[in-house]
N, C-alpha and C positions, 0 to 999 in steps of 0.2 A: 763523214763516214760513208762507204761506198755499202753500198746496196746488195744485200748475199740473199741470191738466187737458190731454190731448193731444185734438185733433182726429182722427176718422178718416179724413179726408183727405188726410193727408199719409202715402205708404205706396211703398215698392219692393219689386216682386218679382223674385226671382231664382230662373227655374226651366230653367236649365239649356240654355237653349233662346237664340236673338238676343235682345238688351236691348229689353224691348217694354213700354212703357205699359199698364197694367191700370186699367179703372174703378171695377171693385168685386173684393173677395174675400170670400168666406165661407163659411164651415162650418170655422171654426177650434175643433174641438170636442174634448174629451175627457171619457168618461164610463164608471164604473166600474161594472158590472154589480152586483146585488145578490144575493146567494143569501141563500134563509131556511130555517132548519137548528132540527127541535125533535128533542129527543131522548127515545123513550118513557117515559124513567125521571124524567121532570122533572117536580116540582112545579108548575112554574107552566104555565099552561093558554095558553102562547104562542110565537112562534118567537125564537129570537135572528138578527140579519142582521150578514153579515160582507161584506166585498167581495169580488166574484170580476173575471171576465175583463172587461181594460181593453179598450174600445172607441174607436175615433177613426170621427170624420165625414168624408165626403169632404170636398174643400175644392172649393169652385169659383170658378173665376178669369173675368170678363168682362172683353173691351176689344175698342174699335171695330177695323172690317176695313181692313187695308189692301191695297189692290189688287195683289197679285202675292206676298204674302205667305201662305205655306200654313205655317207653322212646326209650329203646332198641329196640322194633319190628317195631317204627316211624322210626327210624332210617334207621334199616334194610331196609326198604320197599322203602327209595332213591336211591338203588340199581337197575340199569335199565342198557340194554346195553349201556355203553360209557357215563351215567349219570349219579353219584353217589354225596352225600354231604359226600366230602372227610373233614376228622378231623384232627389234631395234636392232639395227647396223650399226656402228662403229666401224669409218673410214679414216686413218690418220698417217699425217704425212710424216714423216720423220727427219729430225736433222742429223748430224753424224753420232751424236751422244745417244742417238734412240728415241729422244723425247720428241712426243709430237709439238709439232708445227701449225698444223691448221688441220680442224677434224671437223668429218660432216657428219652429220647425224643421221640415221631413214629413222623415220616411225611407223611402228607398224608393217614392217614388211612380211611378205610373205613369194614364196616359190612362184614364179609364171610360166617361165619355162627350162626345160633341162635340155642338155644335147651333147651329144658324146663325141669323141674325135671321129676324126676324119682318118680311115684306117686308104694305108697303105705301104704295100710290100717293100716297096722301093726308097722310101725315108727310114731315116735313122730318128729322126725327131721324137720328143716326149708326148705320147697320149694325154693332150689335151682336155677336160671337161669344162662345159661353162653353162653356170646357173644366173638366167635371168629373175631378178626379183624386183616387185613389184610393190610401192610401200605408198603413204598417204601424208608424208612430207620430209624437205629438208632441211637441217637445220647447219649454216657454217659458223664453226668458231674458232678462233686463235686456240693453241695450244695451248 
């Protein structure tokens, strides 16, 4: 049986917030730090490396503006010192039936940064927004 490839195209996000079309996401990252650890009594003239503290990447979420929709900046603006309305993310890939594929999880997410398009007179293009969020792990699973 030959091997079927998904598209990144096909994607729903669920972040807690109105059901809102996304154009891109990324920074679906996890990376385990490395410690290197030699011990003075050791023959050999090198370190050994073990893993230390798990790291995740923000993730950031783009989609075009709609006019009278602030979801995003509501959001943001729960961001106070030590008081934040922290989210679970839901990232999932989709096959052609709609049903997800492989979905990541954030825990704990919360707003880090916002930024609004890049205005100018001379494109035709869609007013982009994009919210970076900042969460405290990832989880992948099969659909």
């Amino acid at each position: 049986m030959a091997e079927k490839y998904l598209p990144v195209s096909h994607f729903l996000v669920d972040w807690g917030g109105a059901r809102l079309g996304f154009s891109e996401v990324s920074g679906l990252e996890i990376e385990n730090s490395v410690i290197e650890y030699r011990e003075g009594s050791s023959p050999e003239n090198k370190t050994i490396k073990m893993p230390g503290l798990t790291k995740f990447g923000n993730i950031v979420l783009k989609r075009g503006i709609i006019a009278g929709d602030n979801d995003f900046f509501t959001w943001f603006n729960t961001t106070q010192l030590n008081k934040v309305d922290r989210r679970d993310l839901t990232i999932s890939l989709l096959d052609e039936e709609h049903n997800p594929t492989m979905v990541w999880r954030a825990k704990n997410a919360f707003p880090a940064k916002i930024q609004g398009p890049t205005l100018n007179a001379e494109s035709g293009e869609i007013a982009i927004e994009t919210l970076e969020v900042a969460h405290e792990g990832l989880v992948i699973v099969n659909g």
